[in-house]
C-alpha positions in Angstrom: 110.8 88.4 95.7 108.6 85.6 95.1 105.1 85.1 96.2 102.8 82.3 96.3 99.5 82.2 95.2 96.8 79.6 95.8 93.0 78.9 94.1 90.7 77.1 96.7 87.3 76.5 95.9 87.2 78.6 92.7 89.2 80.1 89.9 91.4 83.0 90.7 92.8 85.3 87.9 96.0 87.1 88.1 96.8 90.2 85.8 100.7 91.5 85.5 100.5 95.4 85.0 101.8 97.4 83.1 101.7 94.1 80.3 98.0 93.8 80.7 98.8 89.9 80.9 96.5 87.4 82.7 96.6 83.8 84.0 94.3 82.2 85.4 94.5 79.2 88.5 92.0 76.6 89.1 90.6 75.5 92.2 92.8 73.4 94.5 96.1 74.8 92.1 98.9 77.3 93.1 101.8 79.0 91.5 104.8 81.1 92.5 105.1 84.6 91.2 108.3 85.6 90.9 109.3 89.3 90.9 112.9 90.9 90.1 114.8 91.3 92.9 114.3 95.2 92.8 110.7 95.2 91.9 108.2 97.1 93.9 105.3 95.3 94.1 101.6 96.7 94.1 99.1 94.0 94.7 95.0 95.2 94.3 92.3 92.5 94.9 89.0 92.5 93.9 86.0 90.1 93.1 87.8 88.0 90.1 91.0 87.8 91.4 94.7 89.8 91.8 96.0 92.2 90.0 100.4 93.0 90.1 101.5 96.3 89.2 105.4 96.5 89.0 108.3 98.0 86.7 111.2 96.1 85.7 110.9 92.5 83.9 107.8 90.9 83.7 107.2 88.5 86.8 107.3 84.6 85.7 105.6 82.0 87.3 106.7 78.4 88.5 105.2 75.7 90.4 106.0 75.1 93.3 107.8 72.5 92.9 110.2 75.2 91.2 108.8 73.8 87.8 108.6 76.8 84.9 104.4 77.3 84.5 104.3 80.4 82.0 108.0 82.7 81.9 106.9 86.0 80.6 110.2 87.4 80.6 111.7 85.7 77.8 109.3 87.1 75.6 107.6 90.4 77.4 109.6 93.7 76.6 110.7 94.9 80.1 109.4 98.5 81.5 111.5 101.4 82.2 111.8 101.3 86.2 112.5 105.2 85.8 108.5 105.8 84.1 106.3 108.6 85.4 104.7 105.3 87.6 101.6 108.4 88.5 101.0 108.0 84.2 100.6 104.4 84.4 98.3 103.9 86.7 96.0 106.8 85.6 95.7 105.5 82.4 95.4 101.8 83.6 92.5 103.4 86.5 90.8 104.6 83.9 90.8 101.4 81.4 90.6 98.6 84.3 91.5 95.4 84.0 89.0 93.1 82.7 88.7 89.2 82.8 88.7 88.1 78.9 88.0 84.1 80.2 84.7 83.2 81.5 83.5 83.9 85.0 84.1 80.7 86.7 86.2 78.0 85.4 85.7 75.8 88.4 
């Protein structure tokens, strides 16, 4: 599955749970997340951006002009599809993600 993403006017951070990995897209940029083909894909958005929670390998992203931008999953150990998901996300509920860049990179 791939999804694309887009940053208008200001910065938008994506974070890739379980990983706890972030990127961040400046205004006027875009990338493509692309999920395994099984993946199940939980998207939650909130004030500084999007956060993806899925099993399986990590998503990468690409340009869209199909360019490689950051590929996680050569390096990013891949999760378990058959975890207690209801673990994860308690734990990550309870330690949320937080943006470790500044506020606005605009």
């Amino acid at each position: 599955m791939n999804l694309v993403v887009r940053a208008e006017q200001q910065s938008l951070w994506l974070c890739f749970e379980p990983w706890a990995n972030e990127y961040t897209l400046l205004p006027g940029s875009a990338v493509v997340v692309r999920f395994g083909d099984e993946a199940a894909v939980e998207i939650v958005h909130h004030r500084d951006g999007m956060t993806f929670f899925s099993l399986g390998p990590h998503p990468d992203l690409y340009d869209e002009d199909g360019e490689a931008v950051e590929i996680y999953s050569e390096y990013m150990p891949e999760f378990p599809a058959d975890l207690p998901i209801a673990a994860l996300k308690h734990i990550i509920e309870v330690i949320p993600p937080i943006r470790s860049e500044p506020d606005r990179l605009n």
